[in-house]
C-alpha beads as a LAMMPS data file, in Angstrom:
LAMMPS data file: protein, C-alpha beads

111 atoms
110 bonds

1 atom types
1 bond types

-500.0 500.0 xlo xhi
-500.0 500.0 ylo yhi
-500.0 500.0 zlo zhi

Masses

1 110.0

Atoms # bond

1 1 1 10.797 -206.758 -186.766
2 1 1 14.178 -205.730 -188.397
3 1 1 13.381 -202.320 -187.291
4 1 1 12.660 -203.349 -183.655
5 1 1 15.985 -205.468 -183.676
6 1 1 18.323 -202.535 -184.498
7 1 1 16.550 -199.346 -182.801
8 1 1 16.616 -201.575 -179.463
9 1 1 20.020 -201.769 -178.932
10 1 1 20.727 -198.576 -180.535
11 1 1 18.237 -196.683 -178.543
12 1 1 20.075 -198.982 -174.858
13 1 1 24.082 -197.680 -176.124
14 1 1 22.472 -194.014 -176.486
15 1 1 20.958 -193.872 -173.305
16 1 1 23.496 -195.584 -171.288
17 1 1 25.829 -192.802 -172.575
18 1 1 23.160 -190.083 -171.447
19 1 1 22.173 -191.406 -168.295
20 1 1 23.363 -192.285 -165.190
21 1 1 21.466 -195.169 -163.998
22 1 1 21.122 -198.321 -166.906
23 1 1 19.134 -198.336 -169.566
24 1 1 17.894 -201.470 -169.152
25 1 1 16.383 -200.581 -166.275
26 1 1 14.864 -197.141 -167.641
27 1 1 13.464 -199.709 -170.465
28 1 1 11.839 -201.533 -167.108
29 1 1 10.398 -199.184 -166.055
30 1 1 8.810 -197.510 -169.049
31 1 1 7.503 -200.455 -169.855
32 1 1 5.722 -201.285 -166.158
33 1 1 4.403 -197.578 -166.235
34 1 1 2.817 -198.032 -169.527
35 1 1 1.187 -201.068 -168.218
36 1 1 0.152 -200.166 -165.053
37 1 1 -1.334 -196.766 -165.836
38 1 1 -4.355 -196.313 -167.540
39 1 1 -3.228 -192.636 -168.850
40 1 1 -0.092 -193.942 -170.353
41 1 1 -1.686 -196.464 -172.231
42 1 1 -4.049 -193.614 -173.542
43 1 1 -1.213 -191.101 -174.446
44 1 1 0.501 -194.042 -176.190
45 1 1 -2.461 -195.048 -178.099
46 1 1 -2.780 -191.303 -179.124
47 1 1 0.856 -191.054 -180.287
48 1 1 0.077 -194.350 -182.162
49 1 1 -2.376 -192.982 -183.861
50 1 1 -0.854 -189.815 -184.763
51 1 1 2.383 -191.599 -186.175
52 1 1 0.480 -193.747 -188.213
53 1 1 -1.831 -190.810 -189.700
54 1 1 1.834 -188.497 -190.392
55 1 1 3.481 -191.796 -192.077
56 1 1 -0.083 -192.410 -194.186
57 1 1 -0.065 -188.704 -195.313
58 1 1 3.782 -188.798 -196.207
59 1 1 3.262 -191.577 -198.237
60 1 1 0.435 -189.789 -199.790
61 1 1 2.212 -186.583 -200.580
62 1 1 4.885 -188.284 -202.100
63 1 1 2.454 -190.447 -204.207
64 1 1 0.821 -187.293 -205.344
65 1 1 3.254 -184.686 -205.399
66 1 1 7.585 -185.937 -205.563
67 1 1 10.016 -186.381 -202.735
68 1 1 11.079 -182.833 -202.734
69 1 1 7.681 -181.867 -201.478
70 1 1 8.112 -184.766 -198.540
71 1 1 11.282 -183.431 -197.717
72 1 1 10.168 -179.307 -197.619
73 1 1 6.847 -180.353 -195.568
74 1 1 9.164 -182.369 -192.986
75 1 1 11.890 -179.581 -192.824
76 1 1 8.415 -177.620 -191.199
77 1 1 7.564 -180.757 -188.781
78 1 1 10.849 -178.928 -186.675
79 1 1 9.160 -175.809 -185.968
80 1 1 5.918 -177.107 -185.277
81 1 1 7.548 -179.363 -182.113
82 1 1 9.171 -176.552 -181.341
83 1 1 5.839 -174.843 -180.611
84 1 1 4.122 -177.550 -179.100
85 1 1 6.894 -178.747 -176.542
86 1 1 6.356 -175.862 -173.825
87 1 1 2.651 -177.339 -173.101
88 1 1 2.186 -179.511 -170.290
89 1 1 2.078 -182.613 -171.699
90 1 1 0.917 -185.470 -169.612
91 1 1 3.350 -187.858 -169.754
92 1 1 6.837 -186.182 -170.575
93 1 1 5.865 -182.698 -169.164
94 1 1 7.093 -179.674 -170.959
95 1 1 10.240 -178.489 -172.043
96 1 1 10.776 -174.922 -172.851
97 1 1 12.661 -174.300 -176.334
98 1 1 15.989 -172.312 -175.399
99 1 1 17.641 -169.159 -177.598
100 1 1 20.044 -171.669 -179.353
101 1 1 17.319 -173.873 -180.411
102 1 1 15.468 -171.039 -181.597
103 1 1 18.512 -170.245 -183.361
104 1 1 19.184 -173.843 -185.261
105 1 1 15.289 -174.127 -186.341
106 1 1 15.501 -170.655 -188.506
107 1 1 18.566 -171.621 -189.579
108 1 1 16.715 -174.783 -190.693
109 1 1 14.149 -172.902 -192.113
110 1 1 16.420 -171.019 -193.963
111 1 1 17.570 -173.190 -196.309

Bonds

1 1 1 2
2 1 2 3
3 1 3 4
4 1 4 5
5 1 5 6
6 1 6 7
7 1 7 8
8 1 8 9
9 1 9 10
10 1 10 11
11 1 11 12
12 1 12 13
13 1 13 14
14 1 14 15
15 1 15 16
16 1 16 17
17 1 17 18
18 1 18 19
19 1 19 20
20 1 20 21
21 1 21 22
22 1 22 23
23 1 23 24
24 1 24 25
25 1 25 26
26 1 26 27
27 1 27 28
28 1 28 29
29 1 29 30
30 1 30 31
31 1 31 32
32 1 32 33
33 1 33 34
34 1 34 35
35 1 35 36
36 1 36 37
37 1 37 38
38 1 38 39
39 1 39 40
40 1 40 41
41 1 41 42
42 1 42 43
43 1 43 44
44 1 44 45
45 1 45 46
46 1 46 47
47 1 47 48
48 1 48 49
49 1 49 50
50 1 50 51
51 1 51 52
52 1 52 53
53 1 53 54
54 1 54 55
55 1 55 56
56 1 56 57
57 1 57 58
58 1 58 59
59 1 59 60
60 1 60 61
61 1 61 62
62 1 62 63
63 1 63 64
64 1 64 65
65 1 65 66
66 1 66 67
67 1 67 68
68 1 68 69
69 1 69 70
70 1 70 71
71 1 71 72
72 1 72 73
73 1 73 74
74 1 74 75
75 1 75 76
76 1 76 77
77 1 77 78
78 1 78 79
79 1 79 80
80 1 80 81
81 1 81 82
82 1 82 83
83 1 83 84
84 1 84 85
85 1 85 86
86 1 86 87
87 1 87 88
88 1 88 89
89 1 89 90
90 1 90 91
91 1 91 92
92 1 92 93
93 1 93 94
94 1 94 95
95 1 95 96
96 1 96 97
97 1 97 98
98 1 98 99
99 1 99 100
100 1 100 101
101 1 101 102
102 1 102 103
103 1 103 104
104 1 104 105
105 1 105 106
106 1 106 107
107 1 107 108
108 1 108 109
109 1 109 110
110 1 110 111
């Protein structure tokens, strides 16, 4: 709940900086396409899903290995969305990766 309380209105300043139109109403309408259509609800359940399975092994790798090992197994979580965001996804489409971003993620990698 305390999370939901300050990513809200963190998440409405952000976007009413990016965007033109308001955020409250990109928050409207979001929320009335992911409960109107059937595929939204899907590719929500699947991210919900995912999320939950990436926090449970985090937690895990910490509990086994240390906090170090969290934080050099996240450091490769960059890379790998990297890869994956030129496919067609079904809800947010694809986005191709440009030079410079190619450019920040080795540096990343680096060290």
């Amino acid at each position: 709940v305390v999370g939901l309380l300050m990513s809200l209105p963190t998440s409405l300043l952000i976007q009413s900086q990016q965007s033109e139109t308001s955020p409250v109403d990109d928050l409207y309408e979001g929320l009335h396409v992911l409960a109107t259509q059937s595929d939204a609800r899907l590719a929500y359940a699947v991210y919900i899903t995912v999320n939950v399975a990436f926090n449970v092994s985090l937690l895990l790798l910490v509990g086994y290995g240390s906090a170090l090992l969290a934080f050099v197994s996240l450091k490769l979580s960059v890379p790998c969305v990297a890869l994956l965001s030129p496919l067609p996804w079904p809800i947010i489409g694809s986005n191709p990766v440009t030079p410079t971003e190619w450019l920040i993620m080795l540096l990343i990698l680096g060290g």
